[in-house]
N, C-alpha and C positions, 0 to 999 in steps of 0.2 A: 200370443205366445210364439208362436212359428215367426215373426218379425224379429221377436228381443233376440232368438235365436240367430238369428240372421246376423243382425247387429253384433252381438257379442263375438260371433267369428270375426267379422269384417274389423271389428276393434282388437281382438286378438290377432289376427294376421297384419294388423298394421303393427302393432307391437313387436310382434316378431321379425316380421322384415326390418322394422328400426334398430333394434337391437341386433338382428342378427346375420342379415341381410338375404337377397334375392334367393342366396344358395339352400338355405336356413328353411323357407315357407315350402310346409308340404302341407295337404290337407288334413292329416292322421294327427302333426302337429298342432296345428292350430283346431282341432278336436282337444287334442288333450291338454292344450294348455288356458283355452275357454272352459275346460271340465262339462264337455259335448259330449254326449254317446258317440261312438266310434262311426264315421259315416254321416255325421250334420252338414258338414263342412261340404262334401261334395254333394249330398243334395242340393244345395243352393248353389253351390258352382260346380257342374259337372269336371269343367277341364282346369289342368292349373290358368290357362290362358283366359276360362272363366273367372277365376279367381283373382287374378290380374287386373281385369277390368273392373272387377266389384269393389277392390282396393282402389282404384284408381276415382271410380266415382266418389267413393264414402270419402276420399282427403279430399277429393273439389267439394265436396258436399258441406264438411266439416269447416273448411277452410273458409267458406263465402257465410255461413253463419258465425263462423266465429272473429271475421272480419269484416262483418258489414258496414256496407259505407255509409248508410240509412241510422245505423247505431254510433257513429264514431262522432265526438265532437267537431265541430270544423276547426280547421287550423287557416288562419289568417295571418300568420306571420312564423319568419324563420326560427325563432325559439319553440314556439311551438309545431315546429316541423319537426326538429333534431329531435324534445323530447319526445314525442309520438315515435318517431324512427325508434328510437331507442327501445322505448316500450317494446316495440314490436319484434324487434331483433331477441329483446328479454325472454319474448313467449315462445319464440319459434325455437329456441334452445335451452329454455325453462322448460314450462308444463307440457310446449309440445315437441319437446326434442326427438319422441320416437318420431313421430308423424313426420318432421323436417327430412329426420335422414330416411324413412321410409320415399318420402317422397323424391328426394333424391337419387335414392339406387332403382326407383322408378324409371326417372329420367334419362340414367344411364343404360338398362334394362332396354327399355324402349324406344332405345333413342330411334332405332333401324325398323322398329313397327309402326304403320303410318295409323291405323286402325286402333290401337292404345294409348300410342304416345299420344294422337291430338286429344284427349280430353286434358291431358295434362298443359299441352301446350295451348288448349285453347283460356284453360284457367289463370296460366300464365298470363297471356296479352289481358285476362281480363283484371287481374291485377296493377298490371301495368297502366293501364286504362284511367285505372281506381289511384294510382301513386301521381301519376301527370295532373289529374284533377286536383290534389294536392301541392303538390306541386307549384302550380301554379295559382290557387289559391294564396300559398305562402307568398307570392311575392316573385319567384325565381322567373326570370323572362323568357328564357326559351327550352321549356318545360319540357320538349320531346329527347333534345339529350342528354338533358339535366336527370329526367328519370332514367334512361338509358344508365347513365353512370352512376346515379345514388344506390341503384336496382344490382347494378355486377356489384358495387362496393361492397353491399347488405351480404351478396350470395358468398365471397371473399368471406368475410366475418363470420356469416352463421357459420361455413365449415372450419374454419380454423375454433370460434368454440366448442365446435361438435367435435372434431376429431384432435386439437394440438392445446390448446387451452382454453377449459371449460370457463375460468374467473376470469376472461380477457375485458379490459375497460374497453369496451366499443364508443364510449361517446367522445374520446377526444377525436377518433376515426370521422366521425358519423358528423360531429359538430365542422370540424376542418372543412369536408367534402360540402356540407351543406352551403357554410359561408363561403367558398369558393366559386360553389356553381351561382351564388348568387350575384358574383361580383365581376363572372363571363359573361 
């Protein structure tokens, strides 16, 4: 019981911060809008700075389960890179658009805190890690700035869906940049 409790904050403060961002998440908030008795929230995170961090691990946590590389088809070739991108691009401003820009005004938030920011940042490289293996899997030959560059393209994209147009066609983006870096 005291877990789902846990959980349902930590999913409700990531909601909130997506939608409404850094300034937005208080603990009384995200009480009331999980429908908590007043006071859940800081039990399980005493400080907002606790609460920061417990956001910070639930989207690394949420994020490697729900992109696991153990789970993912493999891709062996560049069409199937583009659509897998694509896909991807689909969820992070689909079903998980809070989480994206939560994660974002994270990133911004903590850019200056070395103690917060790295779980973000270390989920970062681990992603990166997980896209290189792809990468080069597909075919692409020198896979370290090939990710480098498909990786800003993506982050470009997801925010211009998130914040300037939601219906943007990413795949003519996402196909151009793929057969490009395949052809450096």
């Amino acid at each position: 019981m005291a877990a789902a409790t846990r959980e349902r904050a930590l999913e409700t403060a990531v909601e909130l911060l997506g939608a409404e961002g850094v300034r937005a998440l208080t603990h009384a908030r995200v009480d009331e809008r999980a429908g908590l008795p007043p006071g859940s929230t800081s039990n399980w995170f005493r400080t907002r700075r606790a609460l920061l961090g417990g956001i910070v691990d639930w989207i690394a946590e949420h994020e490697r389960a729900d992109f696991d590389p153990a789970a993912t088809p493999a891709i062996t070739g560049l069409d199937q890179l583009i659509e897998s991108w694509c896909a991807l691009v689909e969820l992070q401003t689909g079903p998980f658009a809070a989480r994206t820009r939560a994660r974002y005004a994270l990133f911004l938030e903590l850019a200056g805190d070395p103690d917060l920011g790295e779980p973000l940042r270390r989920q970062r490289r681990e992603f990166e890690r997980w896209t290189e293996q792809i990468v080069t899997a597909a075919g692409i030959a020198d896979p370290a700035p090939a990710t480098r560059a498909l990786m800003a393209l993506s982050d470009g994209l997801l925010l211009h869906r998130l914040t300037v147009d939601p219906t943007l066609d990413m795949r003519p983006a996402i196909e151009r940049a793929v057969r490009a870096l395949a052809r450096s």
